[in-house]
One Martini backbone bead per residue (centre of mass of N, CA, C, O) as a GRO file, in nm:
protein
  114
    1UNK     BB    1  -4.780   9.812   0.347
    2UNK     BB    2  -4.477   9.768   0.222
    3UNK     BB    3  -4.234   9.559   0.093
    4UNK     BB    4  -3.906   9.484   0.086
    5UNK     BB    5  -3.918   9.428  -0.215
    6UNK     BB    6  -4.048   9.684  -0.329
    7UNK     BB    7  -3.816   9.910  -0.209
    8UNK     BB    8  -3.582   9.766  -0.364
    9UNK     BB    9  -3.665   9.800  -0.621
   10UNK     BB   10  -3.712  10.128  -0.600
   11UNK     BB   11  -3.353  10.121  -0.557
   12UNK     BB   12  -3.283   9.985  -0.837
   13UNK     BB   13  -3.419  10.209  -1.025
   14UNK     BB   14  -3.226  10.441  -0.911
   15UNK     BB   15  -2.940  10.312  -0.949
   16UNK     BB   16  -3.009  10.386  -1.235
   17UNK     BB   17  -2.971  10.552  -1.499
   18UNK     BB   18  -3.069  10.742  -1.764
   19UNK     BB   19  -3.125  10.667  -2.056
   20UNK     BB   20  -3.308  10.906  -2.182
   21UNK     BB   21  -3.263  11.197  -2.160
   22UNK     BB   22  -3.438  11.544  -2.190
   23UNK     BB   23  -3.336  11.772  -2.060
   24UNK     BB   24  -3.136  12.061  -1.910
   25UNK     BB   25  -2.979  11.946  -1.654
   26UNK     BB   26  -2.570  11.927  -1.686
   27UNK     BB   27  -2.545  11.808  -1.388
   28UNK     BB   28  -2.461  11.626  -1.173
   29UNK     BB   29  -2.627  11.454  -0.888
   30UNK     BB   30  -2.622  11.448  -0.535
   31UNK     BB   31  -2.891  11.255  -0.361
   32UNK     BB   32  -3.030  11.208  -0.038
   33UNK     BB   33  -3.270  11.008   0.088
   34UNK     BB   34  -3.465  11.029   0.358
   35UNK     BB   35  -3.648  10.740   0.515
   36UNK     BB   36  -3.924  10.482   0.553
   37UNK     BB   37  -3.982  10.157   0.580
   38UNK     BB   38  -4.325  10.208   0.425
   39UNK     BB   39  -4.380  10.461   0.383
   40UNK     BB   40  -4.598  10.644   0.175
   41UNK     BB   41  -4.444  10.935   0.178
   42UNK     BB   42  -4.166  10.763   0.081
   43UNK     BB   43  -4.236  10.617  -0.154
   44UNK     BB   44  -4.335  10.861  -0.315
   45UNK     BB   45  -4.041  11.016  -0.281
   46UNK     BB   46  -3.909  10.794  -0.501
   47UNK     BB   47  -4.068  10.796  -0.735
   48UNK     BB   48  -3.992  11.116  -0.794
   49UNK     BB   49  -3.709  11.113  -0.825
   50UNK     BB   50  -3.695  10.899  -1.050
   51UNK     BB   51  -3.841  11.096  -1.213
   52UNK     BB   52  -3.657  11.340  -1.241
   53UNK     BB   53  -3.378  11.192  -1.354
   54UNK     BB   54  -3.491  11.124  -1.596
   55UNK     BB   55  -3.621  11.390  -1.718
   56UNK     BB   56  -3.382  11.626  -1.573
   57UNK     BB   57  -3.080  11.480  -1.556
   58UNK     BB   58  -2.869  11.467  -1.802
   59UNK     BB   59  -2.611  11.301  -1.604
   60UNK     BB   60  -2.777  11.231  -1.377
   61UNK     BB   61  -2.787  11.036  -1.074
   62UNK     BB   62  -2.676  11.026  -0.722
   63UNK     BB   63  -2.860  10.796  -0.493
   64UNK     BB   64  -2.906  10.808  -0.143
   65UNK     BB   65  -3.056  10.590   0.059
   66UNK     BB   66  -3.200  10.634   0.362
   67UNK     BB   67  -3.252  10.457   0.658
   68UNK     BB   68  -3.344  10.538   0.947
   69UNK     BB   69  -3.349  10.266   1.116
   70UNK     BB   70  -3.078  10.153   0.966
   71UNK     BB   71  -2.950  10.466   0.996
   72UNK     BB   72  -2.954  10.691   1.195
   73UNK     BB   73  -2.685  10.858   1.258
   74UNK     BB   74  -2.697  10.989   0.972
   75UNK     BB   75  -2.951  11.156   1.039
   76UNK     BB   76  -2.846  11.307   1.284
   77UNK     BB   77  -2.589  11.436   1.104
   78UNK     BB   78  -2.809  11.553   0.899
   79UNK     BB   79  -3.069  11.661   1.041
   80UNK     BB   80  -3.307  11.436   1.039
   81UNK     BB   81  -3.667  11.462   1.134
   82UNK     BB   82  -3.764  11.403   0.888
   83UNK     BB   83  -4.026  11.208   0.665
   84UNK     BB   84  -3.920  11.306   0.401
   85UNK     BB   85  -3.579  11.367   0.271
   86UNK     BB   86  -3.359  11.594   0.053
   87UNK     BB   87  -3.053  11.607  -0.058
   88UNK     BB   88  -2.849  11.830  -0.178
   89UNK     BB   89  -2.444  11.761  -0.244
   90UNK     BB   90  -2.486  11.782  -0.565
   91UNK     BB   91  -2.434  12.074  -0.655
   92UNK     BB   92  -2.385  12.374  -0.498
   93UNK     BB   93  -2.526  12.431  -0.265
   94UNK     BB   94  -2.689  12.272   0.008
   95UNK     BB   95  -3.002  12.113   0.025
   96UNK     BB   96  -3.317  12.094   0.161
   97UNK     BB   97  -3.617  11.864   0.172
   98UNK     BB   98  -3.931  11.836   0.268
   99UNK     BB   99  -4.097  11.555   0.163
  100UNK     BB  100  -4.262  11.428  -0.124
  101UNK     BB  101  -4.257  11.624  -0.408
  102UNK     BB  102  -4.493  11.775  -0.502
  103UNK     BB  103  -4.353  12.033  -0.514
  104UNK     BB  104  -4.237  12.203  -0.820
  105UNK     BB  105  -4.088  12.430  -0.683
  106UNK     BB  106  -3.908  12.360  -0.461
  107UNK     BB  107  -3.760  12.155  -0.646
  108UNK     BB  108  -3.621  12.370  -0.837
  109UNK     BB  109  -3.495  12.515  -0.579
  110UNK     BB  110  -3.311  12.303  -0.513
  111UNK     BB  111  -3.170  12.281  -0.820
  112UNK     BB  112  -3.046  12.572  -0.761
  113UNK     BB  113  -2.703  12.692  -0.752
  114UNK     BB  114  -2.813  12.949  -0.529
   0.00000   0.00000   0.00000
């Protein structure tokens, strides 16, 4: 199990914009990914994301982690029962994925518009 020191550090190299966008999604999202402090399939979707974010998002992307511990309420409110979950809450219309984000089909799901 990792340390909150750990955790800190990729929530916060989430919530940097990436410098040198590379591909095609020309749209800012904002994405909510709940997690589980600690958890490894936890930390491997912060990774996953901070890697999509990077690779695919051209405007960037504004992510927020809620610790499902820490803030159970917001879970309860989005229906999260599973973790990791990623909600896509825009652009619209709104999406949610459950997993680790290893799946790159899933994925491209969840970011597409319709």
């Amino acid at each position: 199990m990792l340390g909150q020191t750990k955790v800190s550090r990729l929530i916060f190299q989430l919530s940097m914009s990436p410098s040198q966008p590379h591909n095609h999604l020309a749209q800012k999202y904002i994405l909510h990914l709940y997690v589980a402090n600690g958890n490894p399939q936890s930390l491997l979707a912060i990774r996953r994301v901070h890697s999509l974010c990077e690779e695919h998002l051209v405007e960037g992307c504004e992510i927020k982690l809620v610790d499902i511990y820490q803030q159970p309420d917001l879970a309860e409110q989005e229906k999260v029962f599973a973790i990791p979950t990623l909600i896509k809450k825009a652009p619209l219309p709104e999406k949610k994925l459950i997993g680790d984000l290893s799946d790159l089909e899933k994925v491209g799901i969840l970011l597409k518009n319709n």
